[in-house]
C-alpha positions as CSV (number, residue, x, y, z in Angstrom):
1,X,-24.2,-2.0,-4.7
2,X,-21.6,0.5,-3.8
3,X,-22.5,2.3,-1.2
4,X,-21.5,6.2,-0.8
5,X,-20.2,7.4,2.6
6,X,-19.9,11.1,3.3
7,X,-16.8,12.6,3.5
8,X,-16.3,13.5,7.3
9,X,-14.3,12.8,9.7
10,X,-16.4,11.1,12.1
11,X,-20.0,9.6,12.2
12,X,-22.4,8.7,15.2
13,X,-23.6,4.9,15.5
14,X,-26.8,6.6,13.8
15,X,-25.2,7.6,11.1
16,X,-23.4,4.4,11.0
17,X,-26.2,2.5,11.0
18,X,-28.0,4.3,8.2
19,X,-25.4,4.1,5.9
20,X,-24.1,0.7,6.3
21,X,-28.0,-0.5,6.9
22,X,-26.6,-1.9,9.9
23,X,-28.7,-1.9,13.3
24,X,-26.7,-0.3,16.3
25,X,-27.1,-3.2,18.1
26,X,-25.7,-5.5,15.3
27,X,-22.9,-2.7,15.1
28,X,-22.3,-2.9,18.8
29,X,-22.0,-6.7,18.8
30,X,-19.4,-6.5,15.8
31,X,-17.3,-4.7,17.9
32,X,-17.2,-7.5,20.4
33,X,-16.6,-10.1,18.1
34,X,-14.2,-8.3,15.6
35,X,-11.9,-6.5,18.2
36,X,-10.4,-4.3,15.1
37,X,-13.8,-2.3,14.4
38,X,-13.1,-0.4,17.9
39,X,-14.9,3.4,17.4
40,X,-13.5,5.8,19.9
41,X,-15.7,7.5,23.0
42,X,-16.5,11.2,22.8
43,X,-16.4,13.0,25.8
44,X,-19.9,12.3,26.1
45,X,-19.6,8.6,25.6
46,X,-20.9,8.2,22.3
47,X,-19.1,6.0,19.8
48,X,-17.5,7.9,17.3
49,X,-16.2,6.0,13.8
50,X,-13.8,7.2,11.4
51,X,-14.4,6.5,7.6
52,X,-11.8,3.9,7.8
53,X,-14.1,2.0,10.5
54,X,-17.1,2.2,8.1
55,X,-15.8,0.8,5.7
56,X,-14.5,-2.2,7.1
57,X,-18.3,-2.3,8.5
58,X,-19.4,-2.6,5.0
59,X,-16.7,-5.5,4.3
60,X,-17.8,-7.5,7.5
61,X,-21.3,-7.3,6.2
62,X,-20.8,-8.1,2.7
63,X,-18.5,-11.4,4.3
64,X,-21.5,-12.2,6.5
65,X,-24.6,-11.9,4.5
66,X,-23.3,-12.0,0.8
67,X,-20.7,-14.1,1.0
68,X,-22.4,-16.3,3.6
69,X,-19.6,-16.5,6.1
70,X,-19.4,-17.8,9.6
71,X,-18.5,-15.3,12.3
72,X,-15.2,-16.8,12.4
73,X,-14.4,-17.2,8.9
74,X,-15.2,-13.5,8.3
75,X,-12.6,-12.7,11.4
76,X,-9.8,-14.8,9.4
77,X,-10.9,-13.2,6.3
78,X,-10.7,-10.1,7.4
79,X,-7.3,-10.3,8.9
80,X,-6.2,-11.5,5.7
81,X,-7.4,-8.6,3.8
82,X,-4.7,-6.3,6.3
83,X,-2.0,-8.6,5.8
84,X,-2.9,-8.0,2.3
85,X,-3.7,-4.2,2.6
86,X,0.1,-3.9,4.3
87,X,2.0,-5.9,2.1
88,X,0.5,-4.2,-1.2
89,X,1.3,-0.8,0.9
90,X,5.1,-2.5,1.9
91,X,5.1,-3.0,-2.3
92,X,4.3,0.5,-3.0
93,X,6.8,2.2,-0.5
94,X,9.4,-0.5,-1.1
95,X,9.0,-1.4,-5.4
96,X,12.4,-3.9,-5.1
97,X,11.2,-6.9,-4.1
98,X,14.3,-8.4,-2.5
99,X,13.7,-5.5,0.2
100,X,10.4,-6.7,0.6
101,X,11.0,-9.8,1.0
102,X,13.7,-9.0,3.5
103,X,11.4,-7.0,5.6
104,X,8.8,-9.8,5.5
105,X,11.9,-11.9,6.9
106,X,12.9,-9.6,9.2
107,X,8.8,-9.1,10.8
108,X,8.3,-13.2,11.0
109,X,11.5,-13.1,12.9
110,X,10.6,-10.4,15.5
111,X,6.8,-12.3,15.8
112,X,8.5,-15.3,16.6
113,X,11.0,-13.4,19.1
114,X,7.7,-12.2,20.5
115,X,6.2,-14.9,20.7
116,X,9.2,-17.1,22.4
117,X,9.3,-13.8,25.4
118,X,5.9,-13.7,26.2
């Protein structure tokens, strides 16, 4: 079932809720558990998501109650979905894929250089 999300630019935990069928508190604990659904603060301290954040909502829920996935296979899941996202977006900017490959080269090497200084 496809679900239709409005096009603004930011939505209430509310609205969140009601369109993902979500509770807030469900919502609330996702964000502790999957640190990249992180909705900003409003100046009055409401949570504010983007589109963006609803939609990976929807994919966390679909992992966790269609797909049947643990809370920690959905995390690893999801992180290989944006590795996916980024490399299909490195593809499109960058159609040769010797310089895709290169840059691939060139980011394990800086995560490893990273990884050595910290």
């Amino acid at each position: 079932m496809k679900v239709s999300i409005p096009d603004k630019l930011y939505f209430k935990i509310g609205e969140v809720s009601r369109i993902t069928g979500v509770q807030p508190y469900v919502l609330r604990y996702w964000e502790t558990e999957f640190k990249i659904v992180n909705p900003q603060k409003s100046r009055t301290n409401q949570r504010v998501y983007r589109k963006n954040d609803v939609e990976l909502i929807l994919e966390i829920k679909r992992l966790l109650y269609k797909e049947r996935y643990t809370l920690e296979g959905a995390k690893t899941k999801i992180k290989q979905l944006q590795r996916e996202k980024k490399d299909m977006q490195l593809a499109i900017q960058f159609p040769n894929p010797k310089v895709v490959n290169a840059l691939k080269a060139i980011k394990q090497e800086l995560h490893f250089i990273k990884k050595i200084l910290s």
